[in-house]
C-alpha positions as CSV (number, residue, x, y, z in Angstrom):
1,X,125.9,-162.3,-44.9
2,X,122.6,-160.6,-46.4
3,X,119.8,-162.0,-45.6
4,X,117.8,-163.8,-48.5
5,X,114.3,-162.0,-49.5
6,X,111.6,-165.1,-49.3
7,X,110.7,-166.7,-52.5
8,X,107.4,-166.0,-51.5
9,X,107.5,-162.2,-51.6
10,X,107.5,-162.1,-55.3
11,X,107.2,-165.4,-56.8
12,X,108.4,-165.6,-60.6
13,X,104.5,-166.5,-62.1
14,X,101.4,-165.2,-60.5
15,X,99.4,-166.9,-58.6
16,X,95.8,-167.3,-58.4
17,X,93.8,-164.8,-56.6
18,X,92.1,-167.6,-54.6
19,X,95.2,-169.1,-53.6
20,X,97.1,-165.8,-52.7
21,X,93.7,-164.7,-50.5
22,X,93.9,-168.5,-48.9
23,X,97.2,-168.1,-48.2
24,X,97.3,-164.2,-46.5
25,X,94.1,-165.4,-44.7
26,X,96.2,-168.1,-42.8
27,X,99.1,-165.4,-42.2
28,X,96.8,-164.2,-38.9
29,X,97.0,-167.6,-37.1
30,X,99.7,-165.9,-34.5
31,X,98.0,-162.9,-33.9
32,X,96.2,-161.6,-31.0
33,X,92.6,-162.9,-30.3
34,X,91.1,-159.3,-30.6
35,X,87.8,-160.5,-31.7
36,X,87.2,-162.5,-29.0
37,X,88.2,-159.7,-26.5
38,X,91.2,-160.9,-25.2
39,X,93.2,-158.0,-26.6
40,X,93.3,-154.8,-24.6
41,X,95.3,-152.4,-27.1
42,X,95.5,-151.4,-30.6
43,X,92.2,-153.2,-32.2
44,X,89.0,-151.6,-32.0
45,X,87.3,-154.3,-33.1
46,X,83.0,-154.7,-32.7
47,X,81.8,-157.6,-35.4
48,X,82.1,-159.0,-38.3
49,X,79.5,-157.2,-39.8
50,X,80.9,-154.1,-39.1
51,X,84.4,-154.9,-40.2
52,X,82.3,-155.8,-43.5
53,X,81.0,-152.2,-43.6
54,X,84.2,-150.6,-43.6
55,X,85.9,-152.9,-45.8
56,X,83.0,-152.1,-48.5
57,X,83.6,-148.6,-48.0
58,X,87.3,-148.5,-48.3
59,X,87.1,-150.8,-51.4
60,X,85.0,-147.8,-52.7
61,X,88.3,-145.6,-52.8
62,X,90.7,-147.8,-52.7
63,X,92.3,-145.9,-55.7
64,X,91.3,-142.4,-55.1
65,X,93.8,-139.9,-53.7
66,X,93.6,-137.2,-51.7
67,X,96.9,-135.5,-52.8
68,X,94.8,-133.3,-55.1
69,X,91.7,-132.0,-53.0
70,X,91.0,-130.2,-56.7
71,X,91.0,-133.8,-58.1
72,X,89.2,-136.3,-56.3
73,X,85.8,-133.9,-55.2
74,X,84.6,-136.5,-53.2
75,X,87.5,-136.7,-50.4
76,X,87.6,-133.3,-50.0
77,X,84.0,-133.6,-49.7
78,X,83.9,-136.2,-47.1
79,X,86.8,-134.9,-45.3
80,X,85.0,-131.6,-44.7
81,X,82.2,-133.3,-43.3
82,X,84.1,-135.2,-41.0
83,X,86.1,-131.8,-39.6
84,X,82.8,-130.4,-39.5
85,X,82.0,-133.4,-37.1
86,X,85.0,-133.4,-35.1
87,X,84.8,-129.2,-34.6
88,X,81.1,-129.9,-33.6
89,X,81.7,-132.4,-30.8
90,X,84.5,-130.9,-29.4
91,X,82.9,-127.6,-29.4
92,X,84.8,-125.5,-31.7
93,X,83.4,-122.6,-33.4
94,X,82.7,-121.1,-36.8
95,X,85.9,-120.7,-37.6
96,X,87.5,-124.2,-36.8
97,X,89.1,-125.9,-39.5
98,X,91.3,-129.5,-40.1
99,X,92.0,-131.6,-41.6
100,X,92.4,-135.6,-42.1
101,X,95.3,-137.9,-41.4
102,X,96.6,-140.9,-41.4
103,X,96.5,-141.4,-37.7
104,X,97.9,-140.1,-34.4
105,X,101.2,-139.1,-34.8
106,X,100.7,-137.8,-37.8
107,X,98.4,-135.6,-35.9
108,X,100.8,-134.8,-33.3
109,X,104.0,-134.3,-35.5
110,X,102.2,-131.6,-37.5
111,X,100.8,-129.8,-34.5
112,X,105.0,-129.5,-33.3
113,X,105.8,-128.8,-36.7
114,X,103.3,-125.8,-37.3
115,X,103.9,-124.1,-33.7
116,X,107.3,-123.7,-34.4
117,X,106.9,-122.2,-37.7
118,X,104.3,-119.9,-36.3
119,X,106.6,-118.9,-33.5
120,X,109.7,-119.0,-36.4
121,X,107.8,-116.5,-38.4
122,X,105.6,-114.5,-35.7
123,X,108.8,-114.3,-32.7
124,X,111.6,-115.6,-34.6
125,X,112.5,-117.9,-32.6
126,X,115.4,-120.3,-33.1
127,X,116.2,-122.8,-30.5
128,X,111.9,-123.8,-30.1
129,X,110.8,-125.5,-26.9
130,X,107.9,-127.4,-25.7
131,X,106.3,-128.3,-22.4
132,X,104.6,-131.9,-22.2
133,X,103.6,-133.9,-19.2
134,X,105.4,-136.9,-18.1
135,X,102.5,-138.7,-19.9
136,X,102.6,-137.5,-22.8
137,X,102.6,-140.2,-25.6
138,X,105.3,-141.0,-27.0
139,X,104.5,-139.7,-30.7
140,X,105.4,-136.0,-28.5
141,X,108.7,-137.4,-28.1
142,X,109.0,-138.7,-32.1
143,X,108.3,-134.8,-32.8
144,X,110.7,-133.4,-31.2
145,X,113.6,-135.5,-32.4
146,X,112.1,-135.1,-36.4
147,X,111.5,-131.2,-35.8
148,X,114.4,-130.3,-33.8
149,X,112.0,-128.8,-30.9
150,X,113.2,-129.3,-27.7
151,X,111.0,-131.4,-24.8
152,X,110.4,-130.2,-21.9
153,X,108.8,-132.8,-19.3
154,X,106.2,-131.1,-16.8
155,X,106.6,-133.6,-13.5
156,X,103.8,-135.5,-12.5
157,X,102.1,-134.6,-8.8
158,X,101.6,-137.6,-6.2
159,X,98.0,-138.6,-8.3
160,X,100.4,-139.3,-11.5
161,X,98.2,-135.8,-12.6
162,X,100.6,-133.5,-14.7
163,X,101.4,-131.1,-12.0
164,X,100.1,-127.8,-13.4
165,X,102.0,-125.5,-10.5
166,X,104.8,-125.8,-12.4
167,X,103.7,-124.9,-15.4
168,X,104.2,-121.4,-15.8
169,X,108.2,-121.3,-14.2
170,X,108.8,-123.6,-17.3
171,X,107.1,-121.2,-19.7
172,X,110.4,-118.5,-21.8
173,X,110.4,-117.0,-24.7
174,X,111.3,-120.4,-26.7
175,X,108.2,-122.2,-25.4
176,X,106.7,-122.6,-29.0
177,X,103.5,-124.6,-27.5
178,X,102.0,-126.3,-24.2
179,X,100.5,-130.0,-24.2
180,X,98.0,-131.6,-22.4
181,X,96.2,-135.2,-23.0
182,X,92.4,-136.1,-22.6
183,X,92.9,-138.4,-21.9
184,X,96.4,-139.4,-20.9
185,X,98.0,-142.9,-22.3
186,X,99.5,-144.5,-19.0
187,X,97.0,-143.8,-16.3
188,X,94.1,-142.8,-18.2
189,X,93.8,-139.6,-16.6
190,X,92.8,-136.2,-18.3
191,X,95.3,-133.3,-17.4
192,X,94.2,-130.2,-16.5
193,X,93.3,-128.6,-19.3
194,X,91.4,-125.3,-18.0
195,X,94.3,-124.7,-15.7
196,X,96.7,-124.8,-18.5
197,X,94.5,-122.9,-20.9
198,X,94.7,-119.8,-18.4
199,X,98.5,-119.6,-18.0
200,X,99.1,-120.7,-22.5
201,X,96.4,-117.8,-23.1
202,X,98.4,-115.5,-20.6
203,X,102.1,-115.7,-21.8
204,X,100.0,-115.9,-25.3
205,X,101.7,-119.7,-26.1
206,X,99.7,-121.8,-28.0
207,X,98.0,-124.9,-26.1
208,X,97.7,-128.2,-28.2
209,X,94.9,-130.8,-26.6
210,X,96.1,-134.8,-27.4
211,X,92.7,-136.0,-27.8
212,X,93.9,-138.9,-30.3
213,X,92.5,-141.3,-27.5
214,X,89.6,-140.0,-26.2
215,X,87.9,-137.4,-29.0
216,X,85.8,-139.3,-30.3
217,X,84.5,-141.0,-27.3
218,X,84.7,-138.5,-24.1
219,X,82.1,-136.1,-25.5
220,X,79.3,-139.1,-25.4
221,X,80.8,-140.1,-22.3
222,X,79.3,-136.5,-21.2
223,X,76.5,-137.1,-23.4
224,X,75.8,-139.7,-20.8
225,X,76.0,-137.9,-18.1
226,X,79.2,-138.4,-17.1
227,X,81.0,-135.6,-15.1
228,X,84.4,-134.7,-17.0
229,X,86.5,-132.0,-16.6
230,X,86.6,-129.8,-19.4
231,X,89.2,-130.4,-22.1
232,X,87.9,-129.4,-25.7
233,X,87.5,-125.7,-27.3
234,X,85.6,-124.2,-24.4
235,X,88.5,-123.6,-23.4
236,X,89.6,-120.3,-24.4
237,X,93.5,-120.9,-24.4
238,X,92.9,-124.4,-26.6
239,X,94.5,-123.7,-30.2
240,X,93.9,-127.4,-31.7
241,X,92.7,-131.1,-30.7
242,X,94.4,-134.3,-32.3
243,X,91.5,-136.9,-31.8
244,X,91.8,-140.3,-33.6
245,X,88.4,-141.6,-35.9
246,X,89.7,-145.2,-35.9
247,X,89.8,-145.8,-32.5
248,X,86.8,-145.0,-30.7
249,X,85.5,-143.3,-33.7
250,X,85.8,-147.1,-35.1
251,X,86.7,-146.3,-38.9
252,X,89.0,-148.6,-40.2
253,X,92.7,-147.4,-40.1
254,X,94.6,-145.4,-40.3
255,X,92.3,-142.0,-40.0
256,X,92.8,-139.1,-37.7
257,X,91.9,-135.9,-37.5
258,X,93.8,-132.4,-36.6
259,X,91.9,-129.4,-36.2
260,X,92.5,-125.7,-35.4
261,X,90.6,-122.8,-33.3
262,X,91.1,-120.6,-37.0
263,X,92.7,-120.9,-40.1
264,X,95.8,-118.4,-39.5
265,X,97.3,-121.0,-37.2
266,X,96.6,-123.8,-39.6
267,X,98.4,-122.2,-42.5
268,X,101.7,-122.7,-40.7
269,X,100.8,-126.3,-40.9
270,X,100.8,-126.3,-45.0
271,X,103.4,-127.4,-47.7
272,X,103.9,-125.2,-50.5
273,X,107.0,-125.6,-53.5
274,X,106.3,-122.8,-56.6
275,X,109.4,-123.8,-58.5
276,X,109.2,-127.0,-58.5
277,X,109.4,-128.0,-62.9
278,X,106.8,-130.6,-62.0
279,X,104.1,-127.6,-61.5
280,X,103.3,-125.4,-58.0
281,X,102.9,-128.0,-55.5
282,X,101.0,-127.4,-52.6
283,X,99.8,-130.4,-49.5
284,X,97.9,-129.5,-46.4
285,X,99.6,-132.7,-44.2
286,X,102.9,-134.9,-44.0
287,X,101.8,-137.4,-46.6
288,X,101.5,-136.3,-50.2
289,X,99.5,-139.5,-51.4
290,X,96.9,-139.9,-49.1
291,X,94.5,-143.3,-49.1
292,X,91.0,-142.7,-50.6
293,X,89.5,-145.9,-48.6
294,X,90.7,-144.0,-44.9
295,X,88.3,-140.9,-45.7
296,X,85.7,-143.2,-47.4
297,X,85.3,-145.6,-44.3
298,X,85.7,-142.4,-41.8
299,X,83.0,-140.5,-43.1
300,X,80.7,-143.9,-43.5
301,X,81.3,-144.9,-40.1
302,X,80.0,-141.4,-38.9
303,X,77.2,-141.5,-41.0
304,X,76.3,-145.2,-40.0
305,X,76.7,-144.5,-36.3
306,X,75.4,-141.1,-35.4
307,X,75.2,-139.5,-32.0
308,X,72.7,-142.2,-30.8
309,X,75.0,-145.1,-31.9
310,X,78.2,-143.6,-30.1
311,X,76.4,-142.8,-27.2
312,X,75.5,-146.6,-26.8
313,X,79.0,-147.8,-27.6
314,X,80.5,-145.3,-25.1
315,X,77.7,-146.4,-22.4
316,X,78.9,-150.0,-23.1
317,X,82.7,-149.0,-23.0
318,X,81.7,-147.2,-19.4
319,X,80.1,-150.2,-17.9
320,X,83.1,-152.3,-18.8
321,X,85.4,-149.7,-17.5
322,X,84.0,-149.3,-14.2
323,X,83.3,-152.9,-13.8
324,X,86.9,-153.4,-13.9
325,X,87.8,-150.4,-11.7
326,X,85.7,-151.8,-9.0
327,X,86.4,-155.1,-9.7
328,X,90.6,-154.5,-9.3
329,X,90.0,-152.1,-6.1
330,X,88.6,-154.8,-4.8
331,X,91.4,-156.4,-4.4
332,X,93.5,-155.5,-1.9
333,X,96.7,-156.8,-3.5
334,X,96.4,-154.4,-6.1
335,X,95.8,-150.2,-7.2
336,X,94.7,-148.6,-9.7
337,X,97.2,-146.2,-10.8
338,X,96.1,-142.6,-11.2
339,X,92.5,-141.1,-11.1
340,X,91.0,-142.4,-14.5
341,X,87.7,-141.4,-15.7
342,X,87.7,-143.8,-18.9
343,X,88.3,-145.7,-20.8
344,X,92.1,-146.0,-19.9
345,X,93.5,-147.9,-16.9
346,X,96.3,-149.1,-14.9
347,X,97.1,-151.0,-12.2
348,X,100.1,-151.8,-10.0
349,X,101.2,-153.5,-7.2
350,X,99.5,-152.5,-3.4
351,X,102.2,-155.3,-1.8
352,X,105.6,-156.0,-2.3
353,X,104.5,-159.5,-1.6
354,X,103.0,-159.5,-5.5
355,X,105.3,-158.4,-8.1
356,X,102.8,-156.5,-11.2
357,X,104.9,-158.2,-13.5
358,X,104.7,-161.8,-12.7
359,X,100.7,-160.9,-12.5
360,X,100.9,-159.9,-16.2
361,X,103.1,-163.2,-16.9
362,X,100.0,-165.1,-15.5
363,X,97.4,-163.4,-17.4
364,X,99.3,-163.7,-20.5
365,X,99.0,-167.4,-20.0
366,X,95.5,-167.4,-19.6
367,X,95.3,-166.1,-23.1
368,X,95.1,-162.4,-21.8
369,X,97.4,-159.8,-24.1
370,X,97.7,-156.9,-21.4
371,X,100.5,-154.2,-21.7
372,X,102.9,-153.1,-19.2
373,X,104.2,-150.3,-17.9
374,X,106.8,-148.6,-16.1
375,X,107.5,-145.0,-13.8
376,X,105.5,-146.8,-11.7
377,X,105.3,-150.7,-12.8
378,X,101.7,-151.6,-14.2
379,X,99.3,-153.5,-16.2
380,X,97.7,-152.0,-18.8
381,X,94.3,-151.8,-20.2
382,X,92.5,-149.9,-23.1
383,X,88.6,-150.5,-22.4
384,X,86.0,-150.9,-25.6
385,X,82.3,-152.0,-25.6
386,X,83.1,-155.1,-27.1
387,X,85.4,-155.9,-23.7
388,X,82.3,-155.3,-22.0
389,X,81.4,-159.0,-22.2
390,X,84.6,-160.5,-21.2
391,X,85.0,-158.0,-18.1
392,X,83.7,-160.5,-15.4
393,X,86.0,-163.6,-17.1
394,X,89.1,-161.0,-16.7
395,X,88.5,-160.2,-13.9
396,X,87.8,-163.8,-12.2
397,X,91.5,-164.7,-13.9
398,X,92.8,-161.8,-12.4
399,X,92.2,-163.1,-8.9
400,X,93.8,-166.3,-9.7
401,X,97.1,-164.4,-10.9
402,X,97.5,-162.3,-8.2
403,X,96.6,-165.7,-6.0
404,X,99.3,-167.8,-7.7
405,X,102.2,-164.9,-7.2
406,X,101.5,-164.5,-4.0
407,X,102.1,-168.2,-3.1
408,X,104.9,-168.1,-4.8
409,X,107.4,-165.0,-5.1
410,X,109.6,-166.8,-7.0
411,X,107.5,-166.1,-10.2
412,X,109.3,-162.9,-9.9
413,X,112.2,-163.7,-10.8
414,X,111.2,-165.9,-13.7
415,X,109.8,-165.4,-17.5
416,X,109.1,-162.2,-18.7
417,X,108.5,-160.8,-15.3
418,X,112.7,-160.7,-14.4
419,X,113.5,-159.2,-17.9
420,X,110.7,-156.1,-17.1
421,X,111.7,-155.9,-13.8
422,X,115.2,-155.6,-15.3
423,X,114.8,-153.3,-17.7
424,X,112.3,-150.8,-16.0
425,X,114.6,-150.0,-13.2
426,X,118.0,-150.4,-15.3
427,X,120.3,-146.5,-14.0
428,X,121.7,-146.8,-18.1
429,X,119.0,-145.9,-20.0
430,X,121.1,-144.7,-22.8
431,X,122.5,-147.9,-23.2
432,X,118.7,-149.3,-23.0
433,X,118.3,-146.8,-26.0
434,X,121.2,-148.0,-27.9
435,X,120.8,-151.9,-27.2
436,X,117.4,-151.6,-28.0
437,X,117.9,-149.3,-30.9
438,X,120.3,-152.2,-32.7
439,X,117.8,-155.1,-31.9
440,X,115.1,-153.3,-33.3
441,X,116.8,-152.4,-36.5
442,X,117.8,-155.9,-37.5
443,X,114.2,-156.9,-37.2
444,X,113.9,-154.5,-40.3
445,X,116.5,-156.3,-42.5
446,X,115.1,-157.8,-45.4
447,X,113.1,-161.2,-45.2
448,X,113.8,-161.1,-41.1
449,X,111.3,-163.2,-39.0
450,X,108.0,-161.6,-37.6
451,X,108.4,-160.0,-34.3
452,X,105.5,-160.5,-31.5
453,X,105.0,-156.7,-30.1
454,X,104.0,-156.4,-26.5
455,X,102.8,-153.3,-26.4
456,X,100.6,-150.7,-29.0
457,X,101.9,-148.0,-31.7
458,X,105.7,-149.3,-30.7
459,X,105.8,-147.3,-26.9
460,X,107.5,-150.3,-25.3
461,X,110.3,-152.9,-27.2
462,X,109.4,-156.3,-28.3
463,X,109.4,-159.4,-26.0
464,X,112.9,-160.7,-27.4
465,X,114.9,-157.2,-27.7
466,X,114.1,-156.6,-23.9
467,X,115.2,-159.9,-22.9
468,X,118.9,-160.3,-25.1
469,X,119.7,-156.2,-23.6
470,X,118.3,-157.5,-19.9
471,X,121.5,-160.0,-20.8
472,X,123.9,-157.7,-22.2
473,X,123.3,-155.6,-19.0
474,X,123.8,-158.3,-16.9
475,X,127.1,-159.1,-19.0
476,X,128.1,-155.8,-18.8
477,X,127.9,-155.3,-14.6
478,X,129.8,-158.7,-14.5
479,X,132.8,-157.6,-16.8
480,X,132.9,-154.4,-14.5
C-alpha cells in the first residue's frame, strides 16, 4: 500500500503567513539542543544575533542565481572575493583560482571528477584510481561510486596517522590523484601532507588537500601560535584544498569553497554543452541553479568577522579543545584516540572493564548528542567556541558515565550500546550495506515519519535502521 502524502504538505487554501511561520517554528521541538551546546556535530551555531546577520544577508539573495555568473554581477563578485580569501589564508599564489559550492562533498566530488578527466585527456587513462587514507571522509567514498574511480585505502599506522610508507608502492599509472585531510574526521588528526606532497609531485600525480573541516579555522589556529604541520599550498605537490565557509568559516549553509594551484587544472572541472537548442550552456560546478543567499551570507560573514574576529573564535574553540583533551586523559578509564591538534577528537575505551558505547548511552541521557565511532570504537566530538562554556559541565558528566558503566558491565549489553557493539564488529558487512541500504530507503517514501540521525552529513545509519539489521543478523546466525 502507498503511503498517503500528509494533508499538511499542500493544503487545498493557503494559509496565513503567521500561522504557517507559527507552525514550522514548532517543527524544531525534537531537534538537538545545539544552541545551548549540547550538540557536538553538524551546527556551528554562536548566537542569536549572529544567526540574525546571516539570515538578513541571505534574505538579500534569496532569489538571485549564480547559474549565470554574466547575470547576477554581484555573486560573481562576492564569490571572487571569497576565493580570493580562501587562496590568501591557505597560502596559494597569484594564480590560484575556485570557486563556490554548495558544501563539502560537492567540493570533494568535483575534485575526483576533474582529476580523472585531466588524467582521461593528459594520460588517457581508463580504469582511474585513487589513493585515500582510512580516514578519509566518507564524501571520498560517494565519489568514487558516482565517478567510476576506483578507492584505494592507504592503512593507518599504530597512531591512527595515514601511514605514508606505503604511499608510493600504491602509486601506478591509474592513480588519477592522492588525498590527504587537515584535518582528518575520526581522530582529528592532520595527515602528512609534506610527506605526500614529495612522492604526488615525484610520480607527477595530483595531491588534493580535504580541508572542508579545518580551512577556515587551522590557519588562525597558527595565527595563534599554534605549532601545525604544514598542510596548505606551501606545499609544492598540493594541487587544490576543499575547505568548508559554513563550518568554522560560520556562513550559513550550505557554502564551500574548491580552489586550484592554476587554472589549467580547474578547467577539467567545467561543464560545457554547445549544441544544446536551449543556447551554449556552460557551469563551473555540479549544480546548475546555485542559491544567491549562500554567497551573500559567505562573503558577509568574512567581511563581518575579519582576521581578528576568527582569530578569537579559533582561540576560544582551542581552549575548549584542550580543556577536554586534558580533561578525558585524565581519566584513566579512557584515551584519546589518535594525535589530534584540534578541533576534532575521539575517545575510546583504556579498560575492557568500560565499554565506549554504554559511556555514549550515558551521556546521551544526560542530554549530551555525541557521535560514535568504529575501527576502533569511540565517542565523538567536533569542538566550537560556543562549546567552550559547557566544557567543564561535559566533562563533570563524563566522569559520572564512565563511573556508572564501570559498576555495572551489564549496561553493555543494553540500549543502544549492544546494537553498536553489534553492528561495528558484525564479519558481513555487505549484508550491513544491504540491510541498511533497504531501511534507509523506506525512510524516503513519501509522507514517512522523521528519522532521529545519530551521526553528521549521513557517515553512520540512524538509531532505528542499526537496531532492526542488529536483529536481522541475529535472526540470520540463528536460522544457520
Amino acid at each position: 500500500m502507498t503511503p498517503q502524502t500528509p494533508r499538511s504538505a499542500l493544503p487545498e487554501q493557503g494559509r496565513a503567513t503567521a500561522e504557517v511561520l507559527q507552525q514550522l517554528r514548532g517543527y524544531d521541538r525534537d531537534d538537538p539542543a545545539y544552541k545551548d551546546g549540547r550538540l557536538w556535530s553538524l551546527v556551528y551555531y554562536l548566537d542569536p544575533a549572529h544567526d540574525d546577520f546571516l539570515a538578513q544577508a541571505y534574505q538579500a539573495y534569496a532569489s538571485a542565481n549564480g547559474l549565470n555568473p554574466g547575470a547576477f554581477k554581484s555573486l560573481k563578485r562576492f564569490e571572487s572575493e571569497i576565493i580570493a580569501a580562501a587562496a590568501r589564508l591557505q597560502h596559494g599564489g597569484p594564480e590560484t583560482c575556485g570557486v563556490v559550492t554548495s558544501g563539502g562533498t560537492e567540493s570533494c566530488l568535483l575534485a575526483v571528477k576533474t582529476y580523472r578527466d585531466l588524467a582521461r585527456a593528459t594520460r588517457r587513462v581508463r580504469s582511474p584510481e585513487m589513493i585515500v587514507p582510512a580516514t578519509a571522509h566518507v564524501a571520498w567514498f560517494k565519489a568514487s561510486e558516482y565517478f567510476g574511480v576506483r578507492l584505494r585505502q592507504l592503512p593507518l599506522d599504530d597512531r591512527l596517522h595515514a601511514d605514508v610508507s606505503k604511499l608510493e608502492a600504491m602509486i601506478n599509472r591509474r592513480t588519477v590523484m592522492i588525498l590527504g585531510s587537515a584535518p582528518e574526521y575520526p581522530h582529528g588528526s592532520i595527515d602528512p601532507i609534506a610527506a605526500m606532497g614529495e612522492i604526488a609531485q615525484r610520480h607527477g600525480v595530483p595531491l588534493h588537500v580535504d580541508a572542508c573541516v579545518g580551512g577556515f579555522i587551522l590557519p588562525f589556529m597558527e595565527m595563534n601560535g599554534i605549532a601545525l604541520p604544514t598542510w596548505d599550498y606551501r606545499v609544492p605537490g598540493v594541487t587544490s584544498i576543499s575547505a568548508d565557509l559554513h563550518k568554522y568559516g560560520f556562513a550559513a549553509k550550505g557554502a564551500s569553497t574548491l580552489t586550484y594551484r592554476h587554472l589549467e587544472l580547474m578547467k577539467h572541472q567545467m561543464f560545457v554543452q554547445a549544441d544544446w537548442p536551449g543556447g551554449v550552456f556552460a557551469s563551473p560546478a555540479l549544480l546548475g541553479t546555485r542559491p544567491g543567499g549562500a554567497y551573500a551570507a559567505a562573503w558577509a560573514a568574512l567581511q563581518h568577522f575579519g582576521v581578528d574576529g576568527y582569530r578569537e573564535l579559533a582561540s576560544r574553540t582551542s581552549q575548549a579543545f584542550e580543556r577536554m583533551r586534558d580533561g578525558i586523559e585524565r581519566m584513566p578509564e579512557l584515551r584519546v584516540l589518535g594525535e589530534p591538534l584540534g578541533p576534532l577528537l575521539a575517545y575510546g575505551s583504556a579498560t575492557p572493564a568500560v565499554n565506549i558505547f554504554a559511556v555514549g548511552d550515558q551521556m546521551d541521557a544526560r542530554g549530551w548528542l555525541v557521535n560514535r565511532l568504529q575501527f576502533p570504537d569511540g565517542l565523538h566530538a567536533m569542538i566550537t567556541a560556543q562549546h567552550l562554556p559547557v566544557v567543564d559541565d561535559y566533562l563533570r558528566d563524563l566522569r559520572d558515565a564512565v563511573a556508572t558503566v564501570k559498576a555495572d558491565p551489564s549496561l553493555a549489553d543494553k540500549g543502544h550500546a549492544a546494537t553498536y557493539g553489534m553492528m561495528a564488529h558484525l564479519p558481513l558487512r555487505g549484508m550491513v550495506r544491504h540491510k541498511v541500504l533497504q531501511l534507509f530507503a523506506d525512510s524516503y517514501r513519501a509522507g514517512a515519519a522523521p528519522l532521529s540521525l545519530d551521526a553528521p552529513d549521513g557517515a553512520h545509519a540512524p538509531k532505528p535502521l542499526l537496531e532492526r539489521v542488529a536483529a536481522r543478523y541475529v535472526a540470520w546466525r540463528q536460522r544457520r
